[in-house]
C-alpha positions as CSV (number, residue, x, y, z in Angstrom):
1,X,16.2,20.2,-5.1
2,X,15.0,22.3,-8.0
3,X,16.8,25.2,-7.0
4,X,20.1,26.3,-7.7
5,X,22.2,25.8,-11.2
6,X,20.4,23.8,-13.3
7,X,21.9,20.4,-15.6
8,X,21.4,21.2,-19.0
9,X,18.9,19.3,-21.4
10,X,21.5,16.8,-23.2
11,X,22.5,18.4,-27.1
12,X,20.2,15.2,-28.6
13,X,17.8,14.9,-31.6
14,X,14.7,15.0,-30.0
15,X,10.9,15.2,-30.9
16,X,7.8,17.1,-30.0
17,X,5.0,15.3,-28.4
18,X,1.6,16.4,-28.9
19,X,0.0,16.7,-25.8
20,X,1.8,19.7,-24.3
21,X,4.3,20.5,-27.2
22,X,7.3,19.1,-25.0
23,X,10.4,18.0,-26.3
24,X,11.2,14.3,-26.0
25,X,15.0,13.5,-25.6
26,X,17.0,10.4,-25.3
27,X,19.0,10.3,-22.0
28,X,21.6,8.1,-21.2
29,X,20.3,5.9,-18.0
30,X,22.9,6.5,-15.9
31,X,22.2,10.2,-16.0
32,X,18.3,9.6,-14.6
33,X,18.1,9.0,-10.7
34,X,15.0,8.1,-8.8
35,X,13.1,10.4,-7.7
36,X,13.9,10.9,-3.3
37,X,12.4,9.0,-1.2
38,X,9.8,7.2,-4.0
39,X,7.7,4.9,-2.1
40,X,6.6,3.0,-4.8
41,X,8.6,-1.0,-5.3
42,X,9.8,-1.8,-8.5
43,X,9.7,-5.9,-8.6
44,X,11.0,-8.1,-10.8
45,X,8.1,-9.8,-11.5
46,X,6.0,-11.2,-14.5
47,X,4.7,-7.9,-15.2
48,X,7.9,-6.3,-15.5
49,X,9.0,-9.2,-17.9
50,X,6.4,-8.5,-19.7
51,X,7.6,-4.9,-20.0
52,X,11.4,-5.7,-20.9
53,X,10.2,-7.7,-23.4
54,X,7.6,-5.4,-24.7
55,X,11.0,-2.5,-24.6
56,X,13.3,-5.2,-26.4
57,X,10.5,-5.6,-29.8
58,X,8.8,-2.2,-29.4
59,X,11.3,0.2,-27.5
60,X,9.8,2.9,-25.0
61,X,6.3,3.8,-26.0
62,X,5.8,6.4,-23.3
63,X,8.5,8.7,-22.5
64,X,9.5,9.0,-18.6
65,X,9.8,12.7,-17.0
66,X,12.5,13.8,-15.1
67,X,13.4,17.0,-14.1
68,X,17.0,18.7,-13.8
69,X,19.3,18.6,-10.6
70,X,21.5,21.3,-9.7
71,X,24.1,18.9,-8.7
72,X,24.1,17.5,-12.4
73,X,21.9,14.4,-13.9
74,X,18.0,14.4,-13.8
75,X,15.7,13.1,-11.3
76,X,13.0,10.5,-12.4
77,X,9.7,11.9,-12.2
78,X,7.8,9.2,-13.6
79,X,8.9,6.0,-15.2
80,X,10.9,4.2,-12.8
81,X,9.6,0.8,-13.8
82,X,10.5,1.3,-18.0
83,X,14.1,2.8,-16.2
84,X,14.6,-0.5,-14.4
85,X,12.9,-2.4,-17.6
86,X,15.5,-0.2,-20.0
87,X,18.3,-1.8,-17.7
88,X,17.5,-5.3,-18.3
89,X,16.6,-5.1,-21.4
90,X,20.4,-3.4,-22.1
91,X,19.5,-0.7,-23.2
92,X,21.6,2.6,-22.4
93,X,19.4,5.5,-22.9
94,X,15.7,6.2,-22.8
95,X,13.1,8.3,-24.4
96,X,12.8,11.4,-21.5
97,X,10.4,14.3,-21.3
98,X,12.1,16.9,-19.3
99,X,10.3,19.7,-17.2
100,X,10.9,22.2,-14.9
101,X,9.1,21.5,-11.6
102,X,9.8,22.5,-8.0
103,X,9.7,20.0,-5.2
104,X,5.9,19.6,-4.6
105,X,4.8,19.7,-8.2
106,X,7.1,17.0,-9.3
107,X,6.3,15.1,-5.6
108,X,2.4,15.3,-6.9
109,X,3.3,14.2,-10.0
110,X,5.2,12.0,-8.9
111,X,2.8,10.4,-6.8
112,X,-0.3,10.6,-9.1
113,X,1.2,8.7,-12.5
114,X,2.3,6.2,-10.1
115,X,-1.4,5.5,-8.5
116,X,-2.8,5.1,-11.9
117,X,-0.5,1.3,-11.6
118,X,-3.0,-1.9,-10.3
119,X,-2.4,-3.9,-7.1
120,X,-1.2,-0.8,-5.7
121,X,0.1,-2.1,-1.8
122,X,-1.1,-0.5,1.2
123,X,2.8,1.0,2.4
124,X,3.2,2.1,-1.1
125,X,-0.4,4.0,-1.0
126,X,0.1,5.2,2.6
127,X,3.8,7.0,2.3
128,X,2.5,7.9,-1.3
129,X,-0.9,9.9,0.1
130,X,1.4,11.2,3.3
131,X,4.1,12.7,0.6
132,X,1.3,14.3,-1.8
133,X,-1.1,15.5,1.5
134,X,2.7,17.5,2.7
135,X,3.0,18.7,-0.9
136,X,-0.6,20.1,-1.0
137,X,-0.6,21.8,2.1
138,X,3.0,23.5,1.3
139,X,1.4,24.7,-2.0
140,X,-2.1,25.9,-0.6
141,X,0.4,28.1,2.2
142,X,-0.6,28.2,6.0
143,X,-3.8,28.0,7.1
144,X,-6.1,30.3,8.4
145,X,-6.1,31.5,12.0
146,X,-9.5,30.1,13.0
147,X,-8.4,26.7,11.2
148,X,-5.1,26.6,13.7
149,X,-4.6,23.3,15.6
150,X,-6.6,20.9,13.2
151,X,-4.8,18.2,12.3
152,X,-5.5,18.4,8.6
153,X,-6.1,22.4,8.0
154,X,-9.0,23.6,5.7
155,X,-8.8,25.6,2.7
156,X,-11.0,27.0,0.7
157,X,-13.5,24.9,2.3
158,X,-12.1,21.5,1.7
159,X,-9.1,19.6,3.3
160,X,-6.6,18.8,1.7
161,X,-7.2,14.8,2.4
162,X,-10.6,15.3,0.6
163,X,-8.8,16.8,-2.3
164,X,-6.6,13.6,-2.4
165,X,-9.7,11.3,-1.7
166,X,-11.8,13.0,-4.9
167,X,-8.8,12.5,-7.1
168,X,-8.4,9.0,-6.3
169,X,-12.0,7.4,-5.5
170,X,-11.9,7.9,-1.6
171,X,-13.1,9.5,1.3
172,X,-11.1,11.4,3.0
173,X,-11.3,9.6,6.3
174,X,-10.2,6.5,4.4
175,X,-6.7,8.4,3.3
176,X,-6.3,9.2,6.7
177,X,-6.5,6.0,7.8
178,X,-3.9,5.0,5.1
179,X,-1.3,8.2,6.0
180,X,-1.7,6.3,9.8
181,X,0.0,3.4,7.8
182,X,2.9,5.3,8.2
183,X,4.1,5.0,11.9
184,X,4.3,1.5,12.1
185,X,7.3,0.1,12.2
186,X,8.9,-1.8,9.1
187,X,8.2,-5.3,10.1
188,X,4.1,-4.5,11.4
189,X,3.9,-2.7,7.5
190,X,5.6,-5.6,5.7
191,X,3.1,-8.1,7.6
192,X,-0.2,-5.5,6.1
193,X,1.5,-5.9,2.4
194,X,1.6,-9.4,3.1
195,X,-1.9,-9.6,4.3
196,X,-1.0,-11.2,7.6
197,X,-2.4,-8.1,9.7
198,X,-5.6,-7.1,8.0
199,X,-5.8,-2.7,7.6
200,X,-8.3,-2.3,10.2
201,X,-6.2,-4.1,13.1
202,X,-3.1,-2.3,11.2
203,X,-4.6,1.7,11.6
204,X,-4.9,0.9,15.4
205,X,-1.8,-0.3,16.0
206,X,-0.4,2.8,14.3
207,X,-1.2,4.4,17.7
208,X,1.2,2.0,19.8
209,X,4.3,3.8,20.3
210,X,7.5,2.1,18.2
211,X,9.2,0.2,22.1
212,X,5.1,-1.1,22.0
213,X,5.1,-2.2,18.4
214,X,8.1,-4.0,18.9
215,X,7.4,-5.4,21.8
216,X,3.8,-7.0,20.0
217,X,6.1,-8.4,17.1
218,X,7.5,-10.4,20.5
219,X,4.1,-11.1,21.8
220,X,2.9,-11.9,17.8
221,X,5.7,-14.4,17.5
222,X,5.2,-16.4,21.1
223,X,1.5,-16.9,20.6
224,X,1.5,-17.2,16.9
225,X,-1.4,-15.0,16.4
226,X,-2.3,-12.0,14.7
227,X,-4.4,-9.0,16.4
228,X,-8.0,-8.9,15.6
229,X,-9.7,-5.4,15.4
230,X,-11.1,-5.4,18.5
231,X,-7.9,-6.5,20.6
232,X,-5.7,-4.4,18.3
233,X,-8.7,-1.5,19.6
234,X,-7.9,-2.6,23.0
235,X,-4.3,-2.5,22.5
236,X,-4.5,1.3,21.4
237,X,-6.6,2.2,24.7
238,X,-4.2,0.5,26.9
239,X,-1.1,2.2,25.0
240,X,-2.9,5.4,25.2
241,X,-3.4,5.0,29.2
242,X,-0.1,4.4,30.0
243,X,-0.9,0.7,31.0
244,X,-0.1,-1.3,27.9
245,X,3.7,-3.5,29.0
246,X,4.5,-7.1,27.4
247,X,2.6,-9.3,29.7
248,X,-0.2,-7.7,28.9
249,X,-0.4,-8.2,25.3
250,X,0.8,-11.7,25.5
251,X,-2.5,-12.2,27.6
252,X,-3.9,-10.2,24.5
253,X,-2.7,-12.1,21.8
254,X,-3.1,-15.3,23.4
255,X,-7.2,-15.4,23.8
256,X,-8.8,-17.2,21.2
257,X,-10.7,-15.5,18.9
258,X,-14.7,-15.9,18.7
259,X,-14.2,-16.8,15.1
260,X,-11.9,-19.7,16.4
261,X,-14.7,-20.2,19.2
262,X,-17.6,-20.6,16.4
263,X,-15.3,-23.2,14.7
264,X,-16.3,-26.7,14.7
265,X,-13.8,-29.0,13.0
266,X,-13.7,-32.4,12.0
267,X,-10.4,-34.0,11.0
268,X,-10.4,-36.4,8.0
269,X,-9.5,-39.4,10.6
270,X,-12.8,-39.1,12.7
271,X,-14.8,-38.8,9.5
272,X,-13.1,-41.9,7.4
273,X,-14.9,-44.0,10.3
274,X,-18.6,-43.1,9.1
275,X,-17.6,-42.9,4.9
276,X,-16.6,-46.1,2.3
277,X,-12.8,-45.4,1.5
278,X,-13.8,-44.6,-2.2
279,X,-16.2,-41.2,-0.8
280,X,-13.7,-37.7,-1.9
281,X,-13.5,-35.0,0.5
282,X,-16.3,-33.4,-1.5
283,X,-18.7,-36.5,-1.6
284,X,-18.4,-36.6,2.1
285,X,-19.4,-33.1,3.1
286,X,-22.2,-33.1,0.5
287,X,-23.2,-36.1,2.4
288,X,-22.8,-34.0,5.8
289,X,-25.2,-31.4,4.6
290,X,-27.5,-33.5,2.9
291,X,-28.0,-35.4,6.3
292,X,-28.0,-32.2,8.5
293,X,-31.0,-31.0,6.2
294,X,-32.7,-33.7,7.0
295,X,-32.4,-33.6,10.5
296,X,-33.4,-30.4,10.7
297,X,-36.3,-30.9,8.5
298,X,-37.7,-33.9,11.0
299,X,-37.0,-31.6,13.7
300,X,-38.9,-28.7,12.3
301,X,-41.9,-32.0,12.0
302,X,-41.5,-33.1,15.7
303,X,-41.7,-29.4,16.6
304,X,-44.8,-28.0,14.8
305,X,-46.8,-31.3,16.5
């Protein structure tokens, strides 16, 4: 995308910002286009009210980057939130550092003023780490013969993934695991953002091929249960082997789980029947333990005699 004729920096009073000497420009929004495939969601949310209203008193405080496309208009490198926060707030241009970059230096760039955000979610860390690992590994050039046939080549004595992982607090098996993230299907990724499939269970079932996936949202939705590690383990195996088919994981997904096994509950109705009417929820299971000490105190007794 960077190569090719090149749009032209808009004829605009501008200033110089201090860091790197660059010029900042106002650009009109509808000139500044998202950057391809951007993994990151922009929400409307509290925070981003927070941030139209901060634009509306203060205006921009950081200007966005954005880089020049041959086809005319400027890609968004960063600032894609105060974009969408410019919009609401009705505003029509926006304060715009504006560098040259080819594809993988503005995709790591990109990627890496975007990670700096909180509550981060895992489909947004997981295309974001796959896009910046493909980046890298185009920049550092083909690896060396005796490194051939890895699945993440070596340079200079460290994989690309550990690069990522240094940069952003992790090991590098852990960024794997989130770059796994990817080849799930929409509707398995949505549930890990939503925290119905926990990311353990969710980088196994990464390895079920996309008929299998679909066919677990099936098995997920008739048993009303979510995997556990070790069936969504089992599940991999099977797929792997060539044995995994629907009635299997409906058998799967419908054994109880030992947490549910180790569960004793009491329903409020059973419990009323041993409590005065006035005793809270609370009063009654501190009554519960205080009586199970004691039980287990006189047993202790009985059993030192």
């Amino acid at each position: 995308m960077a190569n090719g004729k090149k749009s032209e920096i808009p004829d605009m009073e501008g200033s110089l910002t201090d860091a790197r000497n660059e010029m900042v420009v106002d650009i009109p929004l509808t000139e500044l286009h998202p950057f391809r495939d951007h993994p990151f969601k922009i929400l409307d949310d509290a925070k981003m009210d927070d941030t139209v209203e901060s634009i509306r008193e203060h205006g921009v405080m950081i200007p966005a980057i954005a880089r020049p496309q041959p086809e005319g208009g400027f890609e968004l490198v960063s600032g894609h939130r105060r974009h969408h926060a410019c919009e609401r707030a009705g505003l029509t241009t926006m304060p715009v550092i504006v560098r040259d970059l080819d594809d993988d230096a503005a995709t790591i760039l990109m990627v890496d003023s975007n990670l700096q955000r909180e509550n981060i979610l895992p489909s947004e860390r997981a295309f974001a780490y796959k896009m910046k690992l493909d980046a890298l590994n185009r920049q550092r050039g083909r690896p060396r013969k005796e490194n051939v046939g890895q699945v993440v080549p070596l340079f200079s004595g460290m994989r690309s993934t550990e690069i990522i992982g240094e940069q952003v607090g992790e090991s590098y098996k852990q960024v794997q695991r989130y770059i796994r993230l990817t080849a799930l299907i929409p509707e398995l990724l949505d549930m890990v953002d939503n925290r119905i499939i926990a990311f353990n269970p969710a980088v196994e079932l990464s390895y079920l091929k996309t008929d299998e996936q679909h066919m677990l949202l099936e098995a997920m939705d008739s048993e009303q249960a979510t995997p556990s590690l070790s069936q969504a383990q089992r599940l991999k195996k099977l797929s792997q082997a060539g044995r995994l088919d629907q009635g299997i994981m409906v058998a799967i997904m419908s054994e109880e789980k030992k947490s549910e096994q180790d569960r004793v509950t009491l329903s409020q109705d059973v419990l009323r029947k041993y409590f005065p009417k006035s005793y809270t929820p609370k009063q009654m299971e501190d009554k519960i333990i205080q009586l199970l000490t004691a039980w287990q105190k006189r047993r202790q007794r009985e059993n030192e005699r």
